[in-house]
N, C-alpha and C positions, 0 to 999 in steps of 0.2 A: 504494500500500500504506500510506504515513504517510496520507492521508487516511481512509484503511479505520479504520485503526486509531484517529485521532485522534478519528472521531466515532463509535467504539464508547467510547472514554474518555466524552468528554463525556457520552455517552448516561446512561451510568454514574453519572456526577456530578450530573446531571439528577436521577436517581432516586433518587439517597441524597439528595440537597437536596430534595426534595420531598417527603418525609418528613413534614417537619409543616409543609406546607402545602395551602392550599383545593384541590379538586377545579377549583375556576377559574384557579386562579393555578399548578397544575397545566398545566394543559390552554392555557394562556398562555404559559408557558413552552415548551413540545412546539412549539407555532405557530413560535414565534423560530429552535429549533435546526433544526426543518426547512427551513422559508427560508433560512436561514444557510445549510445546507448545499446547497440549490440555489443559494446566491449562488456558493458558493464551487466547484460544477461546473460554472456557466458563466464566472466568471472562468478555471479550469484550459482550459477550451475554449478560450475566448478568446487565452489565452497559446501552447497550442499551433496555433492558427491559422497564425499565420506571415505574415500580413495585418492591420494595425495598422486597419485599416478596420472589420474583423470583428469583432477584439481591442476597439477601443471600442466596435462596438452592443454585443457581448456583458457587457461591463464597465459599459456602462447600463443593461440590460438589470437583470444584477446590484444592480446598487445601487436598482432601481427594485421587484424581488422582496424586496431588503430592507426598502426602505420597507412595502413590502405586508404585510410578517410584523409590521413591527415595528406598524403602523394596526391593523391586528387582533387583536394580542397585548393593546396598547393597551383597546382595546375591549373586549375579553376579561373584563381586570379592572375596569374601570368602566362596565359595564353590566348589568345582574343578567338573566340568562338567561330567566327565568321569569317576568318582567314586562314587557322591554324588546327586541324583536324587532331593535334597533340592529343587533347581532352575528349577522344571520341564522340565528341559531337559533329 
């Protein structure tokens, strides 16, 4: 339930902060707290595994989806969408 709740906040705070900002830098940001918030339901899996074996694929796992958001949020912002096919768009 705090995770329910904690990333209807953020989302929140996403959205008034992106206010005055680019439709890219937008949509860069969206990239991050989605990943984030898969990092942070396979870390929860992970903990309630009960198997520290599981508990670090899953926590690599994690950290390896954060790299991934954070590569393409990255990319997101220094690549211009409409020129540069970088960011698979």
């Amino acid at each position: 339930m705090k995770k329910v709740f904690a990333l209807a906040v953020s989302t929140a705070l996403l959205s008034l902060a992106a206010c005055h900002t680019s439709p890219r830098e937008q949509a860069a940001d969206n990239i991050e707290a989605n990943t984030e918030a898969v990092a942070d339901n396979l870390e929860d899996a992970g903990d309630a595994a009960g198997n520290s074996t599981v508990e670090d694929m899953l926590d690599n796992r994690a950290d390896a989806v954060r790299a991934t958001g954070q590569n393409q949020a990255e990319d997101m912002r220094t690549h211009d969408a409409d020129t540069n096919l970088s960011n698979g768009i």
